[in-house]
C-alpha positions in Angstrom: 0.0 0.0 0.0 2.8 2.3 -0.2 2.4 5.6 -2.7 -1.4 5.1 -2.0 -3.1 7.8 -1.0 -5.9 8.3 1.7 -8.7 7.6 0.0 -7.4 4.4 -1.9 -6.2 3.0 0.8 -9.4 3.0 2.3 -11.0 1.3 -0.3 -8.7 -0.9 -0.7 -9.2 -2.3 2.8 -13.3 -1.8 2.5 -13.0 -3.5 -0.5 -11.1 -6.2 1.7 -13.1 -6.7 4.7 -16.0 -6.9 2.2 -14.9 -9.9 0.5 -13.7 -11.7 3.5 -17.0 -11.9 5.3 -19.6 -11.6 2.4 -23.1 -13.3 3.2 -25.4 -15.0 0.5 -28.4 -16.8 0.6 -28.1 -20.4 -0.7 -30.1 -23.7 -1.1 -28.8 -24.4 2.5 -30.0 -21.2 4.2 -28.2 -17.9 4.7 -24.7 -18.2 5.6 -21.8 -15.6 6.4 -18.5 -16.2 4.4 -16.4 -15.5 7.7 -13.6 -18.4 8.4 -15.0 -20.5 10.6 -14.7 -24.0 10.6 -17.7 -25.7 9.4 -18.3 -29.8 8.7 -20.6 -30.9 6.3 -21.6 -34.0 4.3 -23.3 -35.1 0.9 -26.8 -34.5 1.6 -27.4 -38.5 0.6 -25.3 -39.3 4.1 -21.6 -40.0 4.3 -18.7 -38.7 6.4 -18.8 -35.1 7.8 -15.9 -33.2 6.5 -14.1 -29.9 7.8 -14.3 -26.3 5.6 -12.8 -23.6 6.0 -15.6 -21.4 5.5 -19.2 -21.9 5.9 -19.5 -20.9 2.3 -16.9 -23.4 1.0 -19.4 -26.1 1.5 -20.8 -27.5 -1.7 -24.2 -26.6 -2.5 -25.7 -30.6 -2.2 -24.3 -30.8 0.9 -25.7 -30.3 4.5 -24.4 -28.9 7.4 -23.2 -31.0 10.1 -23.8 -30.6 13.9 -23.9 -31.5 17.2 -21.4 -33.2 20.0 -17.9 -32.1 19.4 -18.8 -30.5 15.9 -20.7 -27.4 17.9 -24.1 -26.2 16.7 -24.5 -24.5 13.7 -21.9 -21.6 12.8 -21.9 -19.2 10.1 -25.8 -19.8 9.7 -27.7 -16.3 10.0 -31.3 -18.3 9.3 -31.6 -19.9 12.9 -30.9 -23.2 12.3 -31.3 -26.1 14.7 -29.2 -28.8 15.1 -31.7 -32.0 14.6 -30.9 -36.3 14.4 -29.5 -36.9 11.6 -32.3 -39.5 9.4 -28.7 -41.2 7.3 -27.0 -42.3 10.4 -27.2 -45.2 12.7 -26.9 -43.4 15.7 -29.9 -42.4 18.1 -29.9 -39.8 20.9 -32.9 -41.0 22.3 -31.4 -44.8 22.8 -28.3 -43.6 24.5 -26.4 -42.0 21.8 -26.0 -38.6 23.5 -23.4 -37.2 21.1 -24.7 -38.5 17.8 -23.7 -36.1 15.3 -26.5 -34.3 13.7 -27.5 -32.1 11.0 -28.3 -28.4 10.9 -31.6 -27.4 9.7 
């Protein structure tokens, strides 16, 4: 940023900030782009797997949730962290910390 003046410099880091935590509303709800680790998984089941950023996460996929995972970050539509239907696991015989999916 050297030789910059003032005003460029300022946009420059608006123009930054802006990009870094941008917010859009996809098939999954509305997320913020802010780096926060997120897991998610193919919405047909499977292994949840870590992002970067909640809006790294392909578009088929859902957002995972629940025990050591957390509850659901980066989502701005209120999401609750419900039993996952594509698992084996149920909280209600025992399985306390099944891993579940935001929604």
């Amino acid at each position: 940023m050297r030789g910059m003046n003032g005003l460029a410099r300022g946009v420059l880091v608006a123009a930054m900030a802006w990009l870094s935590s941008c917010t859009f509303d996809g098939e999954g709800g509305n997320v913020t782009c802010d780096r926060v680790t997120v897991f998610a998984r193919p919405s047909a089941g499977g292994g949840c797997q870590s992002f970067d950023r909640p809006c790294d996460v392909p578009g088929d996929y859902v957002q995972c949730c629940g025990g050591f995972l957390g509850g659901c970050p980066g989502r701005t539509d209120n999401a609750k962290c419900v039993d996952d239907p594509t698992d084996s696991c149920n909280p209600s015989s025992g399985g306390a910390d099944c891993p579940g999916i935001c929604h």
